[in-house]
N, C-alpha and C positions, 0 to 999 in steps of 0.2 A: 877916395872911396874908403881906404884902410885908416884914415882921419877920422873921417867921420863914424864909419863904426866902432873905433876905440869912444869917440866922446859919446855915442849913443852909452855903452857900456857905464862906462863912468857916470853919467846919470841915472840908471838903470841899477846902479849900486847906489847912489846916493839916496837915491829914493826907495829903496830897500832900507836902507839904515833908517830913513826918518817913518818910513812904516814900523819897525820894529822898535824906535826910541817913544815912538807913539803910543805903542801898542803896552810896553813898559811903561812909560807915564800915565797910561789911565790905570794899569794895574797896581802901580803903586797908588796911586792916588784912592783906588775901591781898597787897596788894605789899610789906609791910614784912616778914611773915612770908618770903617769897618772897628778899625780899632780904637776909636775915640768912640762912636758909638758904643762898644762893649766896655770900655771905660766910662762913660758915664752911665750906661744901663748896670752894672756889677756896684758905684757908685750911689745910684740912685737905693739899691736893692739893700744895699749896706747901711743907708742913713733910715730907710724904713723897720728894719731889724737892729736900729742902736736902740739899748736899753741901759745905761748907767747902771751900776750900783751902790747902794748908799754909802758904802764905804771907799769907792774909787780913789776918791782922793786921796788917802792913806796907803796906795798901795806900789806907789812909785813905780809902776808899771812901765814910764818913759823911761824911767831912768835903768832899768833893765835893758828895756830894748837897743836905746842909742848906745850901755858898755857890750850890748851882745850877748849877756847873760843868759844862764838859764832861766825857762819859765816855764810854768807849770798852768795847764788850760782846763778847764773843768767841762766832760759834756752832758748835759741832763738831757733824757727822755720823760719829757710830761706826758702822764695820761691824763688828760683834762678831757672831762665830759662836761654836759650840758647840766649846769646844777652843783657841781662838783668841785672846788678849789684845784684839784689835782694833788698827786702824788706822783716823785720821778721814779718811774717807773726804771729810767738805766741811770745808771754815774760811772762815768767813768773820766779816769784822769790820765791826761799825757804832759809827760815832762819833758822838754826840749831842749838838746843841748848843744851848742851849736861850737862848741869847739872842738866835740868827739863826734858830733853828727850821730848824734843816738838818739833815739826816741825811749821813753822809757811807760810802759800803760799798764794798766792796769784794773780792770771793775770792780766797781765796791757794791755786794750785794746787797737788795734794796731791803733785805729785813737786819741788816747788821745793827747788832743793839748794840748803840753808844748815847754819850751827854750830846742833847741838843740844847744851845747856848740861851739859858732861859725858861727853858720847858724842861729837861732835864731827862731821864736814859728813856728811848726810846728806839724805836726805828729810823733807819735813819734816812729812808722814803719819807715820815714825815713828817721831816725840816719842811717841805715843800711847801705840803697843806699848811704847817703855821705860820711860816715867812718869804713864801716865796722861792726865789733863786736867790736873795740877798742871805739868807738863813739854812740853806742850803752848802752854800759857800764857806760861811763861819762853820757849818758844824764839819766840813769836810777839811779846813784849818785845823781845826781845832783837835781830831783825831789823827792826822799825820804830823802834826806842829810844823807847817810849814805857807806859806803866800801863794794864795791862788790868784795867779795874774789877771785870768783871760776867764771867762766862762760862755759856752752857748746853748741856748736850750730850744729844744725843736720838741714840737708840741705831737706825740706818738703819730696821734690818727694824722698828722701833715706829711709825716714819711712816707703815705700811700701815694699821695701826688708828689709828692717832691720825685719818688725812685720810679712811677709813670711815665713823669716828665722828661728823664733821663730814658726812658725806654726802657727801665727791668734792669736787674745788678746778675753776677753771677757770682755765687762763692761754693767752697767744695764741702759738703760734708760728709761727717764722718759717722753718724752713725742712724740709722731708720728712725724715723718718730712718725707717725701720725697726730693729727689732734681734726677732729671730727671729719669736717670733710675732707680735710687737706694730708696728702700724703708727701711725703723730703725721703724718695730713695738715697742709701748713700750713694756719693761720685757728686759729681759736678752738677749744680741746680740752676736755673734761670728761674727768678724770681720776681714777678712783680710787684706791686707796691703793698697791695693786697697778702701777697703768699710772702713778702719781708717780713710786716707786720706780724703776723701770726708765727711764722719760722722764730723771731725774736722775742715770742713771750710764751713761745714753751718750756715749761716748767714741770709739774706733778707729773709728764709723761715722760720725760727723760730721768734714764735713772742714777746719773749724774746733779738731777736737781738745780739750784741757782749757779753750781760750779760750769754745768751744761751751757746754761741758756747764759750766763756772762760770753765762753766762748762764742755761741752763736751771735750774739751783739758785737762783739769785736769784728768777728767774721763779716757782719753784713755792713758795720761803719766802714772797714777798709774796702770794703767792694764798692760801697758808695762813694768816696773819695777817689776809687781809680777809674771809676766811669765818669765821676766832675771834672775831673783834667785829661780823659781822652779826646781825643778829637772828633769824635762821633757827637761827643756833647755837646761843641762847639757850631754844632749844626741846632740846637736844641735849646740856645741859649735862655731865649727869651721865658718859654714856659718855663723852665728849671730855675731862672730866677724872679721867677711872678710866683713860683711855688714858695720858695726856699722864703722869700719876702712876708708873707701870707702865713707862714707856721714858726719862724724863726725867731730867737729874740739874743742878742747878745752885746757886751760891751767892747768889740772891734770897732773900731774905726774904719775908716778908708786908709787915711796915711798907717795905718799899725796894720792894716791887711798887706799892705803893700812891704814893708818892715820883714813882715813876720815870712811871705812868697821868699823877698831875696836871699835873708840872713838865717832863715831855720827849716826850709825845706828839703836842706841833705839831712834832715834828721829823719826823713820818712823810709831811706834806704836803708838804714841799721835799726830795727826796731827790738827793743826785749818786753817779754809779755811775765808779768805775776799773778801770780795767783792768791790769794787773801785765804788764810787757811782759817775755818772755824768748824764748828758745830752746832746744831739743832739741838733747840732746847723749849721746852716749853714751859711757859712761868705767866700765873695766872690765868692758866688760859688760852695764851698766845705764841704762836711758833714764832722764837728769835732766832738769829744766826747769832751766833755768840761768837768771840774775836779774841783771847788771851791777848793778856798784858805782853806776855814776850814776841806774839807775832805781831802786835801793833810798833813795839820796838823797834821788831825786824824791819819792818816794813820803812819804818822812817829813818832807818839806818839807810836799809836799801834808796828809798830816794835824797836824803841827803847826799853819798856818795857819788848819785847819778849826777849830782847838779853842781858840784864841786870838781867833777872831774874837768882833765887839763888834757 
């Protein structure tokens, strides 16, 4: 009798175990499945949002990333309407360094008068309307005297569904603005795609000016960026990348997306922020941001240092 209920036991555990090896093998099998899907849906989203640039080839880009070098990523906000060439409405640049793990950013405000390569001192919003992102690019070389490896441009009005998609961003501000109907107490805001939008192109209301509304763009890029890699968003995948596919346009790759996740994303937990010092000026008519000779210096002192450092 004490036989046979020892062997009942014993199978009574083994069949326990192959309950639970079971139960394990379909779960691993739904997360591999799961993740080959999201590897080829993040894949698919990526070759629909590849856009070369005319000058890629000159830009040894590989040859950065396989020594692990620094590289510097350029990101435009187009306002493109119906009718309208567009003008980047934001620029801003992040330097990455992946042997100090620093991120180094900074906004270039969209009326800074500088040489655009060809058309000559302008705005430097617009490079856009005359060249594109290709000319966008050069004129942004060409005032820091440095390689912009990477650039991506997401088209303004697509920010509404793309931060929808995600379900709203949350960042803190710091100080009251209104602009018509829309009120941003300060403290902590939830914001959806709509109140992003808007939040990110106030300007004449803040009395801070484009130094303002550059912060509030950084503000809601990084808000946007820590909602893409939370896990909430991973429930959200699919629309977030039917959005981002739909409004995006950049020279990432798949293999260089994958590069850039392993080998430069401790660069997002050290970040330093600048600030581009100028003044308002008007000439012929037209309000420029004006940029002295010695802060453009400065500045390209300051990112060369960034990018050489050990």
């Amino acid at each position: 009798m004490a036989m046979t209920s020892r062997i009942e036991r014993r199978k009574e555990k083994k069949n326990k175990r192959k309950i639970i090896l079971t139960i394990s093998a379909i779960l691993l099998a739904g997360l591999i499945a799961f993740a080959t899907y999201l590897y080829m849906k993040v894949g698919d989203t990526v070759e629909a949002m590849y856009t070369p640039l005319e000058s890629d080839a000159s830009r040894e880009q590989e040859t950065a990333l396989e020594s692990k070098e620094s590289i510097n990523v350029l990101l435009l906000g187009v306002d493109e309407r119906e009718g309208d060439k567009g003008r980047s409405d934001t620029m801003m640049l992040l330097s990455l360094n992946p042997h100090t793990n620093e991120m180094l950013k900074f906004n270039i405000p969209r009326d800074t008068y500088v040489e655009i390569p060809g058309v000559g001192m302008d705005k430097i919003n617009h490079a856009y309307a005359f060249g594109g992102s290709d000319l966008s690019v050069k004129t942004v070389e060409n005032l820091l005297d440095t390689t912009i490896h990477y650039y991506a441009k997401i088209n303004m009005e697509g920010l509404v569904d793309v931060v929808d998609a995600m379900g709203g961003i949350t960042v803190q501000n710091d100080i009251h603005l209104t602009r018509n109907q829309y009120d941003f107490p300060k403290g902590e805001l939830s914001l959806n795609g709509e109140e992003a939008l808007v939040y990110t192109r106030i300007r004449k209301e803040d009395p801070r000016g484009d130094l303002g509304r550059n912060d509030r763009q950084q503000k809601v890029i990084d808000a946007f960026i820590d909602k893409a890699v939370s896990v909430e968003s991973f429930t959200k995948v699919n629309p977030i990348l039917d959005a981002a596919g739909e409004n995006a346009q950049t020279n990432v790759e798949m293999e260089t997306l994958r590069r850039l996740f392993f080998d430069y994303r401790g660069t997002r937990n050290n970040q330093t922020k600048e600030m581009i010092e100028g003044s308002g000026r008007m000439m012929g008519g037209v309000w420029y941001y004006v940029v002295s000779n010695e802060e453009i210096y400065r500045l390209r002192n300051v990112l060369s240092d960034h990018m050489q450092a050990r």
